[in-house]
N, C-alpha and C positions, 0 to 999 in steps of 0.2 A: 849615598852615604854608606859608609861600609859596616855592617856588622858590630867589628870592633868598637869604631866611631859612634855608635849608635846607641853599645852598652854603656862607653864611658859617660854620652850626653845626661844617658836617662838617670844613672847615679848620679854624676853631679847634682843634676835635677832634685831628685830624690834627700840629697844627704846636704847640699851646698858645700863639701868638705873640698872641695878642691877648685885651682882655677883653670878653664879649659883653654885652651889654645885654636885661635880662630883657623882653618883652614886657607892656606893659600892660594887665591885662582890664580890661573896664568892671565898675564897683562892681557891677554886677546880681549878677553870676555869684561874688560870694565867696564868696553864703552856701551855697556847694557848698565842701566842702573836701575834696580828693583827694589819701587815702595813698595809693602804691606800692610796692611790694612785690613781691619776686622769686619769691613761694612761694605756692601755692591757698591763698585764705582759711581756709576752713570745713572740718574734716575731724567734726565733731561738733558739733553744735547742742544736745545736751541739754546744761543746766547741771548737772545732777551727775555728770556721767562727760566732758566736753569736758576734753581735754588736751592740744591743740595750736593750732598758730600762731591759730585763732580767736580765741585772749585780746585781740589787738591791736582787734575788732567785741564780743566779748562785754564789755570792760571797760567801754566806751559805755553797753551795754542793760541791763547787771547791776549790782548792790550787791551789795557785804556788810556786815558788821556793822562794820567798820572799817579803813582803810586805812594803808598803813604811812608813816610822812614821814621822806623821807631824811635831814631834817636833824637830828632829835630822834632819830634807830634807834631810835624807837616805834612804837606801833599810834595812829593818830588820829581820830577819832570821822568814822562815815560812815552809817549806818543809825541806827546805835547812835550815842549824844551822851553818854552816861560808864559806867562798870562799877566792879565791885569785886570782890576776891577774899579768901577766906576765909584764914586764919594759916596754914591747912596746904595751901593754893594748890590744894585740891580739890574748890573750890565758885566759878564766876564766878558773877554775877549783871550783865546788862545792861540801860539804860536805852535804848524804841528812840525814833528820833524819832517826830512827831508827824505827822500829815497826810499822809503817805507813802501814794502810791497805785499798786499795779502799771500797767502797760500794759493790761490785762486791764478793768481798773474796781473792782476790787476793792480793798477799803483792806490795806497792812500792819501787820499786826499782831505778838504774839508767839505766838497760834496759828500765824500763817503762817510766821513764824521757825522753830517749832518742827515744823512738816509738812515744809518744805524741808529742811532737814540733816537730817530723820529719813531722808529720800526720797534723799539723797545717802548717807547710812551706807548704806542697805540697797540702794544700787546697785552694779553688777558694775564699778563705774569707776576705773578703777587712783588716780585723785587722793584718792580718799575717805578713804584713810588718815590725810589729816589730823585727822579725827575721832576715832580708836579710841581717843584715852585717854577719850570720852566715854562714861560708863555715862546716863545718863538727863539729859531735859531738859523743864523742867517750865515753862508759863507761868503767873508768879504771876499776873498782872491781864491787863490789856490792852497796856500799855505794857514790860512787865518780864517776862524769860526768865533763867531759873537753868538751867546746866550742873552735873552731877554729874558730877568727873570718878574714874577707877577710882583713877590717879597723877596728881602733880602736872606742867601743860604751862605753858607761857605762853600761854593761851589768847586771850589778846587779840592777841597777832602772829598767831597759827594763825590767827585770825577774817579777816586781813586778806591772806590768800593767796590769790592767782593764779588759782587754780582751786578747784572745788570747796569753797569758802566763799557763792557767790553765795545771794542770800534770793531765791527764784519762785514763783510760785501756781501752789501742786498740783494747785489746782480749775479751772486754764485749762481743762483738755480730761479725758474718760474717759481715753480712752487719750494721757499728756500726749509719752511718747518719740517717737510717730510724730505726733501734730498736730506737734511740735517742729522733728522729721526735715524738715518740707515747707517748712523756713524760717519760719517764725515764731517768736515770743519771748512769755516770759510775765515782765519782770524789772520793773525799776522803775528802769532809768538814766533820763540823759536821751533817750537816743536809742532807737526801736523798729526793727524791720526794717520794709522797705518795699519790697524786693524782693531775690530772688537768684536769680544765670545761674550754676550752678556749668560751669567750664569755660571761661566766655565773661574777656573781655578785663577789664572791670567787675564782676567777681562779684558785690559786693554792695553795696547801696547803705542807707545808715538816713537816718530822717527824727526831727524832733526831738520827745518828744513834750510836746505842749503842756500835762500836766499835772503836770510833776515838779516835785518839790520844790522844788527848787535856784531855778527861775525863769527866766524869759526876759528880764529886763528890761534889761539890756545889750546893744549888738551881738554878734552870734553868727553862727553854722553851722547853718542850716537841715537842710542835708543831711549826709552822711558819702558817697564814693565808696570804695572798697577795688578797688583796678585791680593788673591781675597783669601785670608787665612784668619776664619773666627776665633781658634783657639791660641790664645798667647802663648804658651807653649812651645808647638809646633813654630810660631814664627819666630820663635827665639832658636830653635835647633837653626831653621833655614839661616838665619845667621851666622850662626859657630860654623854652618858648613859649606857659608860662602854661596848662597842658594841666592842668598837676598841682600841687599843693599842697605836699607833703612826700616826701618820699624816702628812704624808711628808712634805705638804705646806700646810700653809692659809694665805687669802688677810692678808692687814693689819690693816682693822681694825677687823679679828677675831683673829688676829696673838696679836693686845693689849688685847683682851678680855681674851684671854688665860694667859696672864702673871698676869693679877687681878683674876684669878682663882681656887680657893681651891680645891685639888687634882687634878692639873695639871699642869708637868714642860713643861719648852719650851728651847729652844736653839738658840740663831742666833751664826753664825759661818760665817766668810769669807768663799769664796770660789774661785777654780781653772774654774768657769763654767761663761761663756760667753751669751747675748740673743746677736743674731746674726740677723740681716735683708742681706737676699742676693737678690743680683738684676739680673735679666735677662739680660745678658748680650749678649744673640746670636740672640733673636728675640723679635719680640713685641716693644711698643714704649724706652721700657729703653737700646734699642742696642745703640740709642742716650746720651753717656757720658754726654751729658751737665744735661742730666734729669734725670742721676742716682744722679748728684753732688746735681740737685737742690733740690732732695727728700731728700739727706741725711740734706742739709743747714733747711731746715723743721721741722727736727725734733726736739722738746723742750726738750733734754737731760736733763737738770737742772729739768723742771720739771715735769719730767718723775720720774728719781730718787725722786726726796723729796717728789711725792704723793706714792711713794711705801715705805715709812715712814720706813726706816731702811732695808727693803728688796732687795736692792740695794746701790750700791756704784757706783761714773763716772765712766765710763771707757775710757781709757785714749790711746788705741789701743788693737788689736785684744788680744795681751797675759797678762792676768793677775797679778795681784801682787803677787809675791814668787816666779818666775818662770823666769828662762833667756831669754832677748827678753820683757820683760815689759818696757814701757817707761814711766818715771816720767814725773808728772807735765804740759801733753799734754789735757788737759782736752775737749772733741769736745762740740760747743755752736751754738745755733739756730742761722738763719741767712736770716730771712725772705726776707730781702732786695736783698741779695743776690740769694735767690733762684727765687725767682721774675723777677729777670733778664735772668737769666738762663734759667727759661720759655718761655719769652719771645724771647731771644737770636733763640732757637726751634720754633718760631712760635703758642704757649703755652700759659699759663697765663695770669692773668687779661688784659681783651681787645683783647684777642688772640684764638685760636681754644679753646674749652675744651678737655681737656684729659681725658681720662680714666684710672685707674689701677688697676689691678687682686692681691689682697694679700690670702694667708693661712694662720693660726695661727692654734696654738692644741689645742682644745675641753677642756674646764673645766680650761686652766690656766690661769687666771684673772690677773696678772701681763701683760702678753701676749695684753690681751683682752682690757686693759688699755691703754699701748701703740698707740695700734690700734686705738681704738676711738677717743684719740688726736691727731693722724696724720691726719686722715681723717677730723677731725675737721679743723685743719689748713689746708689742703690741698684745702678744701672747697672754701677758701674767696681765694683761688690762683686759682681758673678755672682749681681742679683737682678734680675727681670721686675717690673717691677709694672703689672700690667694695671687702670688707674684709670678707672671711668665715672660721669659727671655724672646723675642722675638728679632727676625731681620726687619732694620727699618722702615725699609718700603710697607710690609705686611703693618708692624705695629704706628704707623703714624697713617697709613689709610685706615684702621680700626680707631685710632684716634679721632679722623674726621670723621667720622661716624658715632662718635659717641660712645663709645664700649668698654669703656672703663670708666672706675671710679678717681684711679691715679695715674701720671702721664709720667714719665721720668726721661728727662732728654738732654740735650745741652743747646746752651745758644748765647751766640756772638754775635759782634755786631754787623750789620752788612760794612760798612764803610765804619772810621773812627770817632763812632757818635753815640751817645745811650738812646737814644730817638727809636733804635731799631726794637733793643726790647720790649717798648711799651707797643707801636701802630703794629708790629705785627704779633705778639702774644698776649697781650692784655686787649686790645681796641676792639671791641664787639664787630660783627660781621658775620654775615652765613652766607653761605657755607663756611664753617670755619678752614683756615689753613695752619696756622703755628698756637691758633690762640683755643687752646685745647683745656682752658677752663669753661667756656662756652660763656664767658661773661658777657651781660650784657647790663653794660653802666652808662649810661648818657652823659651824666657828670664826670666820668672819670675820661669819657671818649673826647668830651670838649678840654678836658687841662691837657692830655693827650696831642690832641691837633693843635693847640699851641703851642709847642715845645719847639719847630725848627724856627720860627721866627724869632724866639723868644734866646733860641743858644747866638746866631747871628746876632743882635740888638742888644742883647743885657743879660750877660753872663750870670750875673749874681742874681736875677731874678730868674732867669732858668734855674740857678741850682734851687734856689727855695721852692720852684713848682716840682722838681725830680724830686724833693723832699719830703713833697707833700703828698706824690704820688705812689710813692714807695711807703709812705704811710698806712695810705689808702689801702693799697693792695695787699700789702703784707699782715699789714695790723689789724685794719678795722675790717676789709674783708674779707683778708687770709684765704685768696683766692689761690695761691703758692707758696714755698717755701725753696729756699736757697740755700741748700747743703753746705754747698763749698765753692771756690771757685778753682778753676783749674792750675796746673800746675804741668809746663810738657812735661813731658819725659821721654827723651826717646834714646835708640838704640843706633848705628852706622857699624858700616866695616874703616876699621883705619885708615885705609887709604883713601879717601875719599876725603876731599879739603874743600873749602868755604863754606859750608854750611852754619846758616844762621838764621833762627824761627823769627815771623816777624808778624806779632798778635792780632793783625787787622787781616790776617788771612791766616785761619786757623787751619792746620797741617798740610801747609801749602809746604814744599818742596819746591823754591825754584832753580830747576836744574840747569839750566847755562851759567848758571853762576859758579856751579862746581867744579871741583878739576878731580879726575881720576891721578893716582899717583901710586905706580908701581913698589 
């Protein structure tokens, strides 16, 4: 970036007084397309145990048996091209496609279908759960895999989640977790790994591979870049100056600057993603319920939501809109008065001991960081400390599983299109903890919990009144968390760049064969 370029960015920046003008690359350079992102790529490379921000690179390299389409809240044929299910919804049988070949060179098949999910059940991988209503899985032919399952799931949305659904060749390598570990893929997208600097600025880069399915014969994306830029800022300049391609998020007032901006589109899109505040609930001063209640009555939800200017929406309880288990018209509202008491009630707030409290937030997310600052603000003039640090996720959710804080601030969606995901992996007692970073441990709440996939399969209306009751539980009478807002995308592209389209069951997934570069 030149000098000149550089002063006009940072005034705009500075004053908002004008609109910049995006930087033209030469067509050479499209078929590189560069995400940004505030957060380390890669925290897991194997496909049956990867459970973090990786999805936005693994969703590229992997398949599963089906994918979900927002428009239809179905599962849509992706590996698999149709299924059927038996009367008593405890037999699927899948058709896969045809000509499907791993990265590896090996063809897919329904042996291979069947060695990969056997290889995911019998891994140590918190995602694998999505599996367990499977008792056995059998390949009729070549082309055709039958699931047995114990109860009845909807196995065809399960087939098409997040994580732990991908099909990969178990026969890549002897040992396939650590050939995996060294960066490399064994999947069948279109895209293969082609190099990774973990740590470095570019973590990871994929290249296309030339024998997938799907085809090349459109213009396309050669490459994929995955670039780690904490400061939104800075990945907003990479933009104007044609550095970068898409930008997962920006605040909101870079998020209007973009929309007044010549060559450059943006998108807000609802979404299935949740910001989550979880409380310590086994030690430290918030094992005291009354001072989990009173931190949530604190919170300025209303404006919270209207200072993140369209990047949010209330949230009304833990599961979001489109999803079974959403509850209408429950809107959560500050409660100063109330929390005040509550403090006091403890021996607390104004006129009472001062409190202290330990919060984590992620490094670079300004929404996050926003939150924060208005809690602590209010918490202030109530005789509470709250001592807030921005951290990268790896660091702040391994201090999580360890207990080190008194408050957790994170976001979470679902693995597949089902509310089932919130509750078994962030509420469901278990130690070592993994997402469930309240450290609850409720028997009652774990048994209405493990009911719930049977219960969404067999009787809709009595699963919503148990997510009713659960979300009762948790928020109300436990007030083991509380639910800010729910998400709202927002992101950033260079113009040229055509089909892109967010789709909430895969949260800032980017699927890039679907794009076309346009000079």
């Amino acid at each position: 970036m030149s000098r000149r370029l550089v002063a006009a960015v940072l005034t705009l920046l500075l004053t908002g007084c004008a609109t910049p003008q995006v930087r033209q690359e030469p067509r050479a350079v499209e078929s590189t397309f560069v995400y940004v992102q505030n957060l380390d790529v890669v925290t897991d490379w194997d496909p049956a145990s990867s459970y973090s921000n990786e999805i936005i690179a693994l969703q590229n390299v992997y398949e599963s048996l089906t994918v979900y389409n927002p428009v239809t809240r179905k599962a849509s044929p992706r590996l698999a091209t149709s299924w059927r299910t038996s009367p008593d919804g405890k037999a699927w049988t899948f058709t896969l496609r045809r000509g499907v070949k791993f990265h590896t060179g090996r063809a897919l098949d329904a042996n291979a279908v069947k060695a990969a999910i056997e290889r995911t059940m019998k891994s140590d991988g918190e995602p694998a759960y999505i599996w367990d209503a499977v008792e056995s899985i059998r390949a009729e032919n070549t082309h055709t895999v039958t699931f047995t399952l114990k109860y009845p799931v909807p196995l065809d949305l399960i087939a098409s989640s997040g994580y732990a659904a991908y099909i990969y060749d178990t026969a890549a390598a002897p040992d396939l977790k650590k050939w995996l570990a060294e960066g490399r893929d064994a999947g069948s997208g279109p895209y293969t790994v082609q190099s990774w600097r973990k740590g470095e600025r570019d973590e990871l880069k994929l290249k296309a591979f030339d024998g997938y399915w799907g085809g090349w014969d459109r213009p396309h994306y050669r490459y994929i870049v995955y670039r780690v830029v904490p400061d939104p800022e800075i990945a907003w300049r990479q933009l104007l100056n044609g550095e970068a391609g898409f930008v997962q998020r920006l605040n909101p007032r870079l998020f209007r600057l973009a929309e007044q901006t010549p060559g450059v589109r943006t998108s807000r899109m609802p979404s299935f993603q949740t910001a989550l505040m979880l409380f310590n609930t086994a030690s430290g001063p918030l094992a005291d319920g009354r001072l989990r209640r009173a931190v949530q009555k604190a919170i300025d939800y209303r404006g919270v939501v209207d200072a993140l200017s369209g990047a949010a929406t209330p949230a009304t309880g833990i599961v979001p809109e489109g999803l079974l288990g959403h509850l209408e018209g429950r809107p959560q509202r500050q409660d100063l008065e109330g929390a005040a008491d509550l403090l006091t009630q403890a021996g607390y707030g104004p006129g009472g001991k001062p409190l202290r409290l330990s919060l984590t937030y992620a490094e670079g997310d300004d929404d996050q960081r926003l939150l924060v600052t208005r809690l602590a603000t209010t918490l202030k003039d109530l005789n509470v400390v709250l001592d807030a640090k921005a951290m990268p996720w790896e660091e702040q959710w391994a201090q999580g599983k360890a207990g080190g804080q008194d408050i957790f601030v994170m976001y979470w969606f679902p693995d597949y299109a089902d509310a089932y995901s919130w509750f078994l992996n962030v509420f469901r007692g278990g130690q070592p903890p993994t997402f469930n970073l309240t450290y609850l441990t409720d028997p009652v709440t774990d048994k209405m919990i493990d009911n719930l996939p049977e219960l969404s399969a067999t009787d809709r209306r009595a699963a919503q009144q148990a997510y009713t009751r659960l979300q009762a539980r948790l928020i109300g009478g436990r007030a083991v968390a509380s639910v800010p807002w729910v998400v709202t995308y927002q992101r950033a592209y260079l113009g040229g760049i055509q089909g892109y389209q967010d789709n909430p069951a895969y949260p800032d997934v980017v699927f890039v064969h679907a794009l076309r570069p346009v000079s």
